[in-house]
N, C-alpha and C positions, 0 to 999 in steps of 0.2 A: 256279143254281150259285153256290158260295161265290165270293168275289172273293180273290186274294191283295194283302195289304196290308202288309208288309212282312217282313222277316228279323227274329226274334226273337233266335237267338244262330248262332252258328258251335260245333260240336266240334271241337277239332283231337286225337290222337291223338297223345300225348308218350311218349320212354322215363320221363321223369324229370319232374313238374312244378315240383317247385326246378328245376331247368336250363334249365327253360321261359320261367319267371319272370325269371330269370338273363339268359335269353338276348333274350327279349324287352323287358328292363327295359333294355339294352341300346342299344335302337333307339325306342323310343317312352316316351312319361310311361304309368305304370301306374295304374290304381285300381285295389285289389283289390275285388271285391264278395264275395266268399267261397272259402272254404277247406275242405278235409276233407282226408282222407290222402290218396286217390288222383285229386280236382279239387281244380281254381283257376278260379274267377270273375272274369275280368277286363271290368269298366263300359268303353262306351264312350257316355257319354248315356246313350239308354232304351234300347241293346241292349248285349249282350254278347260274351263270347269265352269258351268254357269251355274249360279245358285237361283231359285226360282222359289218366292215368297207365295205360301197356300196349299199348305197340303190336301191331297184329294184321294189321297188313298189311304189303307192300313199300312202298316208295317209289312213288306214280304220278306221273310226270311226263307225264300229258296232263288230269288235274285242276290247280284253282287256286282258290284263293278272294280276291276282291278286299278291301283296306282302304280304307276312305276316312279319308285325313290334308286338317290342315289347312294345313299346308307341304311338299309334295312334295322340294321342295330341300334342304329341312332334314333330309327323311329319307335322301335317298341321303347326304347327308354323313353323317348317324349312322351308316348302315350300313357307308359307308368306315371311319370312325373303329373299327369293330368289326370292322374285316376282312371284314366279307362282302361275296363277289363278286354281282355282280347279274346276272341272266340276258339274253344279247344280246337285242338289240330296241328298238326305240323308247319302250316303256313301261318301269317302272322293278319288276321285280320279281325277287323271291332265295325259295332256299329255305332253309326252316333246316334243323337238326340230324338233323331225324327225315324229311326228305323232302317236307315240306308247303309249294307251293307258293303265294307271294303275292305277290298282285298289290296294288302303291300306285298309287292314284288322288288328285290334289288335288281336294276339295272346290268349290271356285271353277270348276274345268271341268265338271263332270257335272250330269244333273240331280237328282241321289237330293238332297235336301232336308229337312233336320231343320227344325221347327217353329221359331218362334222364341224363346221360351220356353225349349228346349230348349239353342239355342247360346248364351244370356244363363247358365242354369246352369252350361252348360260352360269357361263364361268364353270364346266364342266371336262375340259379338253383333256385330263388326264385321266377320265374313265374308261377305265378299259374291262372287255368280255373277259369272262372265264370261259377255261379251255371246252368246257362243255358248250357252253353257249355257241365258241365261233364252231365248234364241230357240227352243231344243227344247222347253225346259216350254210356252212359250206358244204351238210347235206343236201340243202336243196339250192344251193350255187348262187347263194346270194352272198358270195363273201370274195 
């Protein structure tokens, strides 16, 4: 059977992909990777974020999709600084405009792990794991 090897991109469902952009430029640095009327491609490394103009659903608040940042602190301050409220709980996540629920994660605690190549392009090469983190990868001998 095929093996899964990673997330390619995320869809989020926007009324508006200006206001997405807008809102998301907001809280994080953007790259755009592409543009059309109704998407927006935003890079993050070798994956993505596609924005997708039309929402066709309600709001669900018992999905979420996780971000991996490489300063978690820096992002709840962005997010204060933009007014948005964060959702209770120990971990640090808000929804935006349209209902789409996200979860930030700092980099340094998990083990999902870009190449290194990859955080050198991203101008990222001196992040490094917390001891907990390589302890999981090296539990299961990915390290």
């Amino acid at each position: 059977m095929p093996r899964l090897v990673g997330i390619n991109h995320v869809a989020l469902e926007v009324k508006s992909v200006d206001d997405a952009l807008e809102f998301y430029g907001r809280i994080f640095d953007l790259e755009l990777r592409g543009r059309s009327a109704r998407m927006a491609f935003i890079d993050i490394g070798d994956q993505f974020i596609a924005l997708s103009e039309g929402r066709t659903q309600a709001p669900d608040r018992s999905r979420h999709f996780g971000l991996v940042v490489d300063d978690k602190e820096a992002t709840r301050q962005a997010l204060e600084a933009a007014g948005i409220k964060t959702q209770p709980g120990r971990g640090l996540d808000f929804l935006d405009p349209w209902g789409n629920q996200v979860q930030v994660v700092d980099y340094r605690d998990i083990q999902f792990t870009k190449a290194p190549e990859i955080l050198r392009g991203m101008g990222l090469d001196g992040l490094a794991k917390s001891e907990h983190a390589v302890a999981e990868l090296r539990e299961k001998g990915l390290t």
